[in-house]
N, CA, C, O and CB atoms as a CASP TS submission, in Angstrom:
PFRMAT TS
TARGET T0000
AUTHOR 0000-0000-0000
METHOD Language model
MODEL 1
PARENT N/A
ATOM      1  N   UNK     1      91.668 121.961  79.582  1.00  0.00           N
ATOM      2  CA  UNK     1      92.268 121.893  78.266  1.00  0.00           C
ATOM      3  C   UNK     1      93.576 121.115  78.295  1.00  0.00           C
ATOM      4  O   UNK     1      93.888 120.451  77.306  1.00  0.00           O
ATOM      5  CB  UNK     1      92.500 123.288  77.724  1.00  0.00           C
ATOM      6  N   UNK     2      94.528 121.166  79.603  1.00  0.00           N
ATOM      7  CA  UNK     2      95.529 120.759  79.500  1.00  0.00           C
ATOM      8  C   UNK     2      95.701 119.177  79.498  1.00  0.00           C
ATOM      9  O   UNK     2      96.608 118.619  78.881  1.00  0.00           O
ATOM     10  CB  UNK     2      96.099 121.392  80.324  1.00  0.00           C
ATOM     11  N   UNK     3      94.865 118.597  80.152  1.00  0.00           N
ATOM     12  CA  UNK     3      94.255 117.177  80.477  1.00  0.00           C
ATOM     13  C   UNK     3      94.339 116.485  79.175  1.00  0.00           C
ATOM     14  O   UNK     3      94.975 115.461  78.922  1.00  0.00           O
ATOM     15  CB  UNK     3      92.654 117.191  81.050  1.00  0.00           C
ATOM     16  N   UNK     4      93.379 117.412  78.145  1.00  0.00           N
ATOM     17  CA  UNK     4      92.422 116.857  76.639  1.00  0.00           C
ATOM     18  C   UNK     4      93.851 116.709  76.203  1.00  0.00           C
ATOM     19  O   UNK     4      93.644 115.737  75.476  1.00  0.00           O
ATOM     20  CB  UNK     4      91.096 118.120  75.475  1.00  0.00           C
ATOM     21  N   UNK     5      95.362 116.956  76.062  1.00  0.00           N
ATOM     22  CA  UNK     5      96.318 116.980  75.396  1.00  0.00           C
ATOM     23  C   UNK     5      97.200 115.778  76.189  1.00  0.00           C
ATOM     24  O   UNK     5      98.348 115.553  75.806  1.00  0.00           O
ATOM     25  CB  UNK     5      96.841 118.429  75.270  1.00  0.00           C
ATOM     26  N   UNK     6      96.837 115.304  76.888  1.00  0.00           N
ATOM     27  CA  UNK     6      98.131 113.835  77.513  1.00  0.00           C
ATOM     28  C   UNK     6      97.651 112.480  77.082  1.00  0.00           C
ATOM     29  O   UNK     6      96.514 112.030  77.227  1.00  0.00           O
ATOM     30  CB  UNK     6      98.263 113.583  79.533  1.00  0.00           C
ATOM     31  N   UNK     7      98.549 111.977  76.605  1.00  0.00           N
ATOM     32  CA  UNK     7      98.503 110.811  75.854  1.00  0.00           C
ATOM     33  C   UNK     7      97.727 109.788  76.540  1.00  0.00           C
ATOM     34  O   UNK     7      97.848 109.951  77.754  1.00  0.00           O
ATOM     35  CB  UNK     7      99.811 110.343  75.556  1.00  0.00           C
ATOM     36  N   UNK     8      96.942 108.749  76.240  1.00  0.00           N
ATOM     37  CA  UNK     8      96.287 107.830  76.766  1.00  0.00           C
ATOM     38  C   UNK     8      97.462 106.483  78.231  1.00  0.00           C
ATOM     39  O   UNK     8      97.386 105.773  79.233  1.00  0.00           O
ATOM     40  CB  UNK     8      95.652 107.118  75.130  1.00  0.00           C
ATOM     41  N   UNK     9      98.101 106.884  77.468  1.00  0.00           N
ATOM     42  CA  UNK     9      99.279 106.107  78.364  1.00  0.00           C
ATOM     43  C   UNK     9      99.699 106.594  79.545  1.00  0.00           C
ATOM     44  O   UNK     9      99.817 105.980  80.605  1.00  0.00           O
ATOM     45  CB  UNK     9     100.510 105.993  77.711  1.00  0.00           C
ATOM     46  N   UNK    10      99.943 107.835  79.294  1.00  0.00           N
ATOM     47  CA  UNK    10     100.480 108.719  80.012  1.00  0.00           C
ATOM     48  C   UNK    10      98.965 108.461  80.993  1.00  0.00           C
ATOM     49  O   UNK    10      98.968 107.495  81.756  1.00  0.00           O
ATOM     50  CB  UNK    10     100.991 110.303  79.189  1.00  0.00           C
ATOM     51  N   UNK    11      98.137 109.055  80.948  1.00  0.00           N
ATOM     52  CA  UNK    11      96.858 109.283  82.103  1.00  0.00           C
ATOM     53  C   UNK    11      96.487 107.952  82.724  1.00  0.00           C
ATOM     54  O   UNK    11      95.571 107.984  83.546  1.00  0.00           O
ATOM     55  CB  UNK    11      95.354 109.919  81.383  1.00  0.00           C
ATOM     56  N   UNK    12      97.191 106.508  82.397  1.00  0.00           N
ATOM     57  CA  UNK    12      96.906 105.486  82.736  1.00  0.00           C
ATOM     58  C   UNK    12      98.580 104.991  83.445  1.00  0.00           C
ATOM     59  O   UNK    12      98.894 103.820  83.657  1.00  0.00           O
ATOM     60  CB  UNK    12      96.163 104.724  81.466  1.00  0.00           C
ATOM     61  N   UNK    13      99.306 105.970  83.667  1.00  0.00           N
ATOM     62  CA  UNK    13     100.166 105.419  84.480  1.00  0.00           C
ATOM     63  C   UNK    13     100.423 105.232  85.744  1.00  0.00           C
ATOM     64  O   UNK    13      99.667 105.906  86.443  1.00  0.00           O
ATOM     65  CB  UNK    13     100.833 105.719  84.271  1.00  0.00           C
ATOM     66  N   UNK    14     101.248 104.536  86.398  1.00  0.00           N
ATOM     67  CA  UNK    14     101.299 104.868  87.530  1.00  0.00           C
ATOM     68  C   UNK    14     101.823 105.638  88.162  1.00  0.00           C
ATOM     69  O   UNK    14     102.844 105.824  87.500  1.00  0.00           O
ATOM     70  CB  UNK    14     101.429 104.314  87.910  1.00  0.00           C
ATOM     71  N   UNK    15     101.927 106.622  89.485  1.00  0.00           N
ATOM     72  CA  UNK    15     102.155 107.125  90.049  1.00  0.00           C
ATOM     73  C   UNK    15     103.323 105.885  91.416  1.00  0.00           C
ATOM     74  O   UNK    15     103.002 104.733  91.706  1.00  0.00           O
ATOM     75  CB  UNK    15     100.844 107.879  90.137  1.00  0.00           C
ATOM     76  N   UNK    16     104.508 106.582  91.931  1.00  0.00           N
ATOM     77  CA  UNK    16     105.261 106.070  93.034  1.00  0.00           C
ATOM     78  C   UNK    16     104.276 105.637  94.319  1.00  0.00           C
ATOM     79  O   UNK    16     104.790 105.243  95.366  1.00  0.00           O
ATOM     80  CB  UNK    16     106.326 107.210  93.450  1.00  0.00           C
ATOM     81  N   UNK    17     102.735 105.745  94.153  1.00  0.00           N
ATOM     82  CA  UNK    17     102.371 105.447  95.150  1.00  0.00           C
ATOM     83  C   UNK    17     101.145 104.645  94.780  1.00  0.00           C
ATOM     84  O   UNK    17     100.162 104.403  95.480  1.00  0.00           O
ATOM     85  CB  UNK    17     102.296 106.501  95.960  1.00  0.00           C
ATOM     86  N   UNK    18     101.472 104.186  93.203  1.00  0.00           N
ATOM     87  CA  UNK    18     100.268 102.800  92.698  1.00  0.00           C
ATOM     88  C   UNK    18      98.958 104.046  92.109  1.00  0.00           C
ATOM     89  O   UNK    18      98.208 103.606  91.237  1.00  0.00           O
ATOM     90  CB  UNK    18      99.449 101.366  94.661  1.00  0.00           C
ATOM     91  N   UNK    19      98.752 105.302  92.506  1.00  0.00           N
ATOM     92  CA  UNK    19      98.065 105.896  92.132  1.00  0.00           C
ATOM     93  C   UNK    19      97.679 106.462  90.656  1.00  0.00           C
ATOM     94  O   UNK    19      98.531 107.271  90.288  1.00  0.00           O
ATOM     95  CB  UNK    19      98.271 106.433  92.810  1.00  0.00           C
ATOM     96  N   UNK    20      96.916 106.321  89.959  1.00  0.00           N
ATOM     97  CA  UNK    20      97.052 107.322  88.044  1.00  0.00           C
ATOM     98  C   UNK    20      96.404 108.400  88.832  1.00  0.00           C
ATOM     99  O   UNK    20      96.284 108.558  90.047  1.00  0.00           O
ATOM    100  CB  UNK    20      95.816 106.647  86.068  1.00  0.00           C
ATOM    101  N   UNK    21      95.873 109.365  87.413  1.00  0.00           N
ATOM    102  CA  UNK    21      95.022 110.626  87.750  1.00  0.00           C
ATOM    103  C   UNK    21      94.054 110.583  88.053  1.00  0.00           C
ATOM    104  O   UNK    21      93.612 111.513  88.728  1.00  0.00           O
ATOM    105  CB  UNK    21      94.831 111.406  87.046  1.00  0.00           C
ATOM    106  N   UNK    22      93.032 109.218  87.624  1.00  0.00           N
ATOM    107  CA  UNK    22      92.012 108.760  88.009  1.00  0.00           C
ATOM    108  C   UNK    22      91.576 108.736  89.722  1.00  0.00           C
ATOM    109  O   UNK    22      90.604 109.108  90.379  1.00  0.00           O
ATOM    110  CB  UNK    22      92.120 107.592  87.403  1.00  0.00           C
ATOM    111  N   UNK    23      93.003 108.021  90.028  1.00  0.00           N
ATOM    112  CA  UNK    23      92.919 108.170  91.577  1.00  0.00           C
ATOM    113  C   UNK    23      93.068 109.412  92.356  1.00  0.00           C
ATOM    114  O   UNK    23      92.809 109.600  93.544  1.00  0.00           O
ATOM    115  CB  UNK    23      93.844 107.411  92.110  1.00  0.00           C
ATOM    116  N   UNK    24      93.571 110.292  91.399  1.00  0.00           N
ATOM    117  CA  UNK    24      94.076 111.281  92.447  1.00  0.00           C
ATOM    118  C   UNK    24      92.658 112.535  92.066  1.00  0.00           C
ATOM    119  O   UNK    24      92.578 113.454  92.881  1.00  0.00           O
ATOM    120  CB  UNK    24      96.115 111.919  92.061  1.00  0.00           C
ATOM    121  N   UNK    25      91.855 112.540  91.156  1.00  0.00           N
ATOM    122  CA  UNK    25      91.074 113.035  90.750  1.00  0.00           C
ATOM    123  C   UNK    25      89.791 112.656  91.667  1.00  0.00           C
ATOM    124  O   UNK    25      88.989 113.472  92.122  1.00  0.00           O
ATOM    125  CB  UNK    25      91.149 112.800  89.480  1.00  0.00           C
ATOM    126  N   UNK    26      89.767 111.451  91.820  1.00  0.00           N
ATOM    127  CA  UNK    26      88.856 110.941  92.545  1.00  0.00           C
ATOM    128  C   UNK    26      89.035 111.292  93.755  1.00  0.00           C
ATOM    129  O   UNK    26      87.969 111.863  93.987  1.00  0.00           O
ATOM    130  CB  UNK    26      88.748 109.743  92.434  1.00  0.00           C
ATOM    131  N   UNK    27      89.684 111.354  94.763  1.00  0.00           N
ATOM    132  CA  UNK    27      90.342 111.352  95.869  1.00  0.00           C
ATOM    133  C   UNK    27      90.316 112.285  96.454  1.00  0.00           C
ATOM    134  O   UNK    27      90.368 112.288  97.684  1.00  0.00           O
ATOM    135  CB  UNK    27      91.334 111.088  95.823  1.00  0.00           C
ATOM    136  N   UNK    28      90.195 113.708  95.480  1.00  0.00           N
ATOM    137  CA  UNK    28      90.194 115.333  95.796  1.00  0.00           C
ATOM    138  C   UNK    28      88.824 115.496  95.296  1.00  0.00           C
ATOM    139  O   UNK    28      88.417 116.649  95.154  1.00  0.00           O
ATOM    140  CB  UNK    28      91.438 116.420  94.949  1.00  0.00           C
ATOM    141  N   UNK    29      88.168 114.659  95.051  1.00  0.00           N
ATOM    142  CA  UNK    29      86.525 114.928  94.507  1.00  0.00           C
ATOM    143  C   UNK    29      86.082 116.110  93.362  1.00  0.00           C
ATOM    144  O   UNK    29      85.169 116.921  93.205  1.00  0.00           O
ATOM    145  CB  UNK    29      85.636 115.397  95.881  1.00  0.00           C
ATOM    146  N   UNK    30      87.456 115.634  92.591  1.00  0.00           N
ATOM    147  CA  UNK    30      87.070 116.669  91.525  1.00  0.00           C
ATOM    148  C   UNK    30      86.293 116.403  90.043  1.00  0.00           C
ATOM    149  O   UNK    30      86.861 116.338  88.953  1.00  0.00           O
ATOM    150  CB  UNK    30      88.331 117.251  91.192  1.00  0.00           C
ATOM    151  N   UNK    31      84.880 116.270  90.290  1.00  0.00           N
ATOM    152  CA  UNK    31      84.231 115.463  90.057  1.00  0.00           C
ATOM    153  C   UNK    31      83.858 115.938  88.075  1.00  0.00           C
ATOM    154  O   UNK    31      83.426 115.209  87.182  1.00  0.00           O
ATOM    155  CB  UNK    31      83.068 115.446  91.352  1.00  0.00           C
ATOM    156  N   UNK    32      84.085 116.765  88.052  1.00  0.00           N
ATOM    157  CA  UNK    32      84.337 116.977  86.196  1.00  0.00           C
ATOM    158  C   UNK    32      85.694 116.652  85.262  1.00  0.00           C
ATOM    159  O   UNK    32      85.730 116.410  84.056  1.00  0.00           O
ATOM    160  CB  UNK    32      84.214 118.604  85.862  1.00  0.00           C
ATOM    161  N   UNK    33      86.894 116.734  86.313  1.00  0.00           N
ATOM    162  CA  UNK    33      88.125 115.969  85.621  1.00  0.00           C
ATOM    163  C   UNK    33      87.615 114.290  86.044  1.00  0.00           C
ATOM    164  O   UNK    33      87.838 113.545  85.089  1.00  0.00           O
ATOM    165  CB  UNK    33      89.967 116.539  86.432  1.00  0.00           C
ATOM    166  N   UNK    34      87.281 113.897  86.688  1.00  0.00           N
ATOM    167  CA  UNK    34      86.759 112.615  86.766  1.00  0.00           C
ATOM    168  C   UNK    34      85.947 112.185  85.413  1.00  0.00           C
ATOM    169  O   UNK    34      86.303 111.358  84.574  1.00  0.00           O
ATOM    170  CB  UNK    34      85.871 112.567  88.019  1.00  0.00           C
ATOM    171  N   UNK    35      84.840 112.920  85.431  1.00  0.00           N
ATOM    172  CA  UNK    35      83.728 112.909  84.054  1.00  0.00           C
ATOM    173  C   UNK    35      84.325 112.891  82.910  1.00  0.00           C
ATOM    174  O   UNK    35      83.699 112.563  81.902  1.00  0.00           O
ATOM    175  CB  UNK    35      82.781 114.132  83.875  1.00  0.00           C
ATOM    176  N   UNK    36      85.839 113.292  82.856  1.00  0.00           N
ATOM    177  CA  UNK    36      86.850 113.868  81.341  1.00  0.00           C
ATOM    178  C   UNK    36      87.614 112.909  81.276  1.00  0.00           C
ATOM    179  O   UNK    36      88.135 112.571  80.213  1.00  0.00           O
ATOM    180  CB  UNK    36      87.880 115.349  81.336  1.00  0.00           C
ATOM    181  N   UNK    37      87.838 112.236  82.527  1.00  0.00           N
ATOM    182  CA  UNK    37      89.172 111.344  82.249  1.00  0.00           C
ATOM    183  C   UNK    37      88.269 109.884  81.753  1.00  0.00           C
ATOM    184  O   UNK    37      88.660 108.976  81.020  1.00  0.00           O
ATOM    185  CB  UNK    37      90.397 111.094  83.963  1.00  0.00           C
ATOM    186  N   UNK    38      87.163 110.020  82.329  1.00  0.00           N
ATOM    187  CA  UNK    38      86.139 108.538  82.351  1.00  0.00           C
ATOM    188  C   UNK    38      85.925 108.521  80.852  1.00  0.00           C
ATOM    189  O   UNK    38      86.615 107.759  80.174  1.00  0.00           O
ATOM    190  CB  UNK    38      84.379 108.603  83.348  1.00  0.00           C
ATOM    191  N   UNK    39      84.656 109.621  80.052  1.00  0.00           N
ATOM    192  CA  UNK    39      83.904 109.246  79.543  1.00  0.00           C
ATOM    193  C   UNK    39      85.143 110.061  78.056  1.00  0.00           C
ATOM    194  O   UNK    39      85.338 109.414  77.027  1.00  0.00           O
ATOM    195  CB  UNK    39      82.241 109.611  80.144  1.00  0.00           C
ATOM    196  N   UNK    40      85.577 110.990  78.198  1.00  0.00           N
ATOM    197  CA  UNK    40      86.377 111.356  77.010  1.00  0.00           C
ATOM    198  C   UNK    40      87.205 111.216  76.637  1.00  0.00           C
ATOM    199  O   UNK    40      87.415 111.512  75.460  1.00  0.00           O
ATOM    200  CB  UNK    40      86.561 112.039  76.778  1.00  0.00           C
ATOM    201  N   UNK    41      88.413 110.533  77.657  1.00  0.00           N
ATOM    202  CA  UNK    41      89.606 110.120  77.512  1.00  0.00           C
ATOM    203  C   UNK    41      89.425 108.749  77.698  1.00  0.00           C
ATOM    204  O   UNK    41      90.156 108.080  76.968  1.00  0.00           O
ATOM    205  CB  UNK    41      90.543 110.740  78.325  1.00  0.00           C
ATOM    206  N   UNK    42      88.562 107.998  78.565  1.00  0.00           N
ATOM    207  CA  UNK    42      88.816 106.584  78.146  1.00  0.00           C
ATOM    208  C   UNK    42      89.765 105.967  79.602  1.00  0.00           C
ATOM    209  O   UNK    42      90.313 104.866  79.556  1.00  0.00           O
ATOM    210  CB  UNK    42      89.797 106.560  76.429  1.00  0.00           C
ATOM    211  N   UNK    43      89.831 106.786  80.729  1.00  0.00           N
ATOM    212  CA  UNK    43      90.950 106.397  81.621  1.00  0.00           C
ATOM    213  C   UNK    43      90.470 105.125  82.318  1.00  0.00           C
ATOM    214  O   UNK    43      89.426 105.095  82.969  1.00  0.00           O
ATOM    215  CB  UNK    43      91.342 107.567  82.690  1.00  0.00           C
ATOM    216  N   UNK    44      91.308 104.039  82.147  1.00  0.00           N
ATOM    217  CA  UNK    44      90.841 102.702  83.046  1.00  0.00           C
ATOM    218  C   UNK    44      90.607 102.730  84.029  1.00  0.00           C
ATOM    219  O   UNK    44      91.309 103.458  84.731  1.00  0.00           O
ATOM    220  CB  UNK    44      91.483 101.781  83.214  1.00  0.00           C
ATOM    221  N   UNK    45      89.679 102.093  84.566  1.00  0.00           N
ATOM    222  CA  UNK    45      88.318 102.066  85.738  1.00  0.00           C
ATOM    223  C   UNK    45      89.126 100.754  86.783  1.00  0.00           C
ATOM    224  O   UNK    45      88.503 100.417  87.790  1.00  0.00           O
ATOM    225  CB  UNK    45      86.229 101.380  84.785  1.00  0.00           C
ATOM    226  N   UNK    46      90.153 100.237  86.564  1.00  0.00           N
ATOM    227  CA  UNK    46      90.269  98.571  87.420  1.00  0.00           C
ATOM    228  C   UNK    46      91.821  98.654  88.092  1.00  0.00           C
ATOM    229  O   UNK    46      92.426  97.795  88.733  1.00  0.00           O
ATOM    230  CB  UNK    46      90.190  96.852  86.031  1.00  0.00           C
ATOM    231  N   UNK    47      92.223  99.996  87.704  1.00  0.00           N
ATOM    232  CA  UNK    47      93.706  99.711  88.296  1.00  0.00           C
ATOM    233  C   UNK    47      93.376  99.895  89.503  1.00  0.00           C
ATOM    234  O   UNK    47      92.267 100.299  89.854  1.00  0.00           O
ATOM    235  CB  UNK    47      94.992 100.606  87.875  1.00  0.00           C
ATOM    236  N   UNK    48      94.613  99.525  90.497  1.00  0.00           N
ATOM    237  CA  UNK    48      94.434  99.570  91.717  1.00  0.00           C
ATOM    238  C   UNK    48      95.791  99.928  92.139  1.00  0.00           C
ATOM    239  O   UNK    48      96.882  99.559  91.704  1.00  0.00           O
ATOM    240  CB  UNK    48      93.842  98.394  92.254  1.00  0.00           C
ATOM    241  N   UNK    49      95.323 101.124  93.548  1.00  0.00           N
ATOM    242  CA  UNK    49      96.706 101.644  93.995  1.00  0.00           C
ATOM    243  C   UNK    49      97.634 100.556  94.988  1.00  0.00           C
ATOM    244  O   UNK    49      97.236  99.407  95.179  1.00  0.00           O
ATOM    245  CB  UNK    49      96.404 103.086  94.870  1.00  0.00           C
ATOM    246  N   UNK    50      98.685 100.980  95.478  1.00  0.00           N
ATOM    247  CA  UNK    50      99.272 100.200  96.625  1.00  0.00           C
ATOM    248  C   UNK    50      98.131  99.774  97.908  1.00  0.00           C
ATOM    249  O   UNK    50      98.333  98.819  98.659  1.00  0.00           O
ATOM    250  CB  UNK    50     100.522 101.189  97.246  1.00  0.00           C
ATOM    251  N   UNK    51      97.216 100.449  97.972  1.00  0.00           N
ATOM    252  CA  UNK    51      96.827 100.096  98.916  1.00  0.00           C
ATOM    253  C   UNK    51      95.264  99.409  98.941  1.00  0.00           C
ATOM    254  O   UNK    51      94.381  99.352  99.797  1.00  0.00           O
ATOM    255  CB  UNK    51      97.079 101.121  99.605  1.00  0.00           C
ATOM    256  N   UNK    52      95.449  98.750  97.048  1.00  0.00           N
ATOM    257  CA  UNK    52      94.296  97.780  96.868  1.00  0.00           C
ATOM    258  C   UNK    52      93.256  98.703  96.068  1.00  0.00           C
ATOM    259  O   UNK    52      92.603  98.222  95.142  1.00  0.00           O
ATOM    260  CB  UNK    52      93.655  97.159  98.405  1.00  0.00           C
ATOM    261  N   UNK    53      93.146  99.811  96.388  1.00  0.00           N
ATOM    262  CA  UNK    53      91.844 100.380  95.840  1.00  0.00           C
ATOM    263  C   UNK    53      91.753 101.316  94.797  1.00  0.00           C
ATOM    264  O   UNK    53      92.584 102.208  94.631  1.00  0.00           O
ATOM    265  CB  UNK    53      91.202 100.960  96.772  1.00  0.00           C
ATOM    266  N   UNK    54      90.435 101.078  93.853  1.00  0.00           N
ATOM    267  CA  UNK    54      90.259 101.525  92.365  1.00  0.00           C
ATOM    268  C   UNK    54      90.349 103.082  92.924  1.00  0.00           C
ATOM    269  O   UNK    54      90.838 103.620  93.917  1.00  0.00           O
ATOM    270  CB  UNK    54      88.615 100.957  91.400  1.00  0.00           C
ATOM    271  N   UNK    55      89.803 103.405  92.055  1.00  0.00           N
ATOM    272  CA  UNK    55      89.624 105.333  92.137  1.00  0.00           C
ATOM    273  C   UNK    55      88.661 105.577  92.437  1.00  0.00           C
ATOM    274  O   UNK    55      88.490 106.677  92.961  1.00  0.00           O
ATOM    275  CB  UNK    55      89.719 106.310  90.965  1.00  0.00           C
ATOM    276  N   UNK    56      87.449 104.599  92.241  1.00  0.00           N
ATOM    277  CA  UNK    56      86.125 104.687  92.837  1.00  0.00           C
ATOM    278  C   UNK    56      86.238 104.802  94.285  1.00  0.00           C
ATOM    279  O   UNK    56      86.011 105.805  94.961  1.00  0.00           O
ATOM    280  CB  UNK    56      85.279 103.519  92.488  1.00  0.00           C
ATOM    281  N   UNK    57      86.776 103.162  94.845  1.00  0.00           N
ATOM    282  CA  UNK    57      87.163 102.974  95.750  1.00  0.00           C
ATOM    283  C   UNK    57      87.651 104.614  97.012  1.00  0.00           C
ATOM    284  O   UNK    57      87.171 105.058  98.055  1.00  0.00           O
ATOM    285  CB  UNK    57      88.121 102.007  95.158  1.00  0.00           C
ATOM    286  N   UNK    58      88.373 104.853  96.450  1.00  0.00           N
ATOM    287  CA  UNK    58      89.457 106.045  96.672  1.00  0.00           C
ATOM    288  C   UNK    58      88.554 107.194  96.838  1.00  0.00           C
ATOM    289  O   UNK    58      88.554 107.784  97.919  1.00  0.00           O
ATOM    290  CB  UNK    58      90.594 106.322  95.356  1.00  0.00           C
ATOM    291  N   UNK    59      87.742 107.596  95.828  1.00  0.00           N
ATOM    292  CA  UNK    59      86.544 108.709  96.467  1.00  0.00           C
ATOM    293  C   UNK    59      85.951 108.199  97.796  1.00  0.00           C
ATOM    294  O   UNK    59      85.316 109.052  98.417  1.00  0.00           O
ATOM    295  CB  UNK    59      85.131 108.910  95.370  1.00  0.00           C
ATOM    296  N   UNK    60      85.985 107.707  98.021  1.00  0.00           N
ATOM    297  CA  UNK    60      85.321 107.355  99.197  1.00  0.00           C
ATOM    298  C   UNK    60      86.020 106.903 100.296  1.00  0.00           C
ATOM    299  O   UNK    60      85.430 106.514 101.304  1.00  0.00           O
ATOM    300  CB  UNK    60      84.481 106.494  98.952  1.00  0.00           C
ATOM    301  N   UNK    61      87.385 106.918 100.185  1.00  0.00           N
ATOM    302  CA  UNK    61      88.516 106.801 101.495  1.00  0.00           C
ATOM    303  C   UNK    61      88.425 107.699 102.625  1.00  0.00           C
ATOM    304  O   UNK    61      88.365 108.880 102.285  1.00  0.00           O
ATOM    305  CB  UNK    61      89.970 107.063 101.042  1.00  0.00           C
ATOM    306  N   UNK    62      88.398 107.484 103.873  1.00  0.00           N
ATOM    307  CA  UNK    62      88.182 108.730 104.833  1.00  0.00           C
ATOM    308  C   UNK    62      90.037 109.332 104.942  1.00  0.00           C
ATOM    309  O   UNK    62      90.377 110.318 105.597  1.00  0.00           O
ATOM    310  CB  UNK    62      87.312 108.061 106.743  1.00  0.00           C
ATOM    311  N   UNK    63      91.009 108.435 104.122  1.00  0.00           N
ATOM    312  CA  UNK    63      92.148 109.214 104.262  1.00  0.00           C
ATOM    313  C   UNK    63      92.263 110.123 103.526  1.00  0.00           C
ATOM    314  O   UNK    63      93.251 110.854 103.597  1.00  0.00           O
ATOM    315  CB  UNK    63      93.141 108.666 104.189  1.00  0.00           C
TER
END
């Protein structure tokens, strides 16, 4: 619920380490805030963190 209430801007920002929520959602494999941020909120799919990679990308990091 708390997610459905942050501004579109806000969930598309960056993080001090190039990361949004997208990435960090992805990353911890939390795979229904992923589904919320994608398909209901609209969260951009192409940013890329400091270290080059989307959020897709990022699910699948062995770091």
């Amino acid at each position: 619920e708390l997610i459905a209430t942050i501004h579109y801007e806000d969930l598309n920002q960056l993080e001090p380490n190039g990361s949004t929520a997208l990435h960090a959602a992805s990353y911890g494999g939390h795979v229904e805030i992923v589904r919320l941020l994608l398909n209901k909120l609209g969260c951009r799919r192409d940013r890329r963190n400091r270290y080059g990679l989307t959020a897709y990308e990022e699910a699948f990091s062995e770091e």
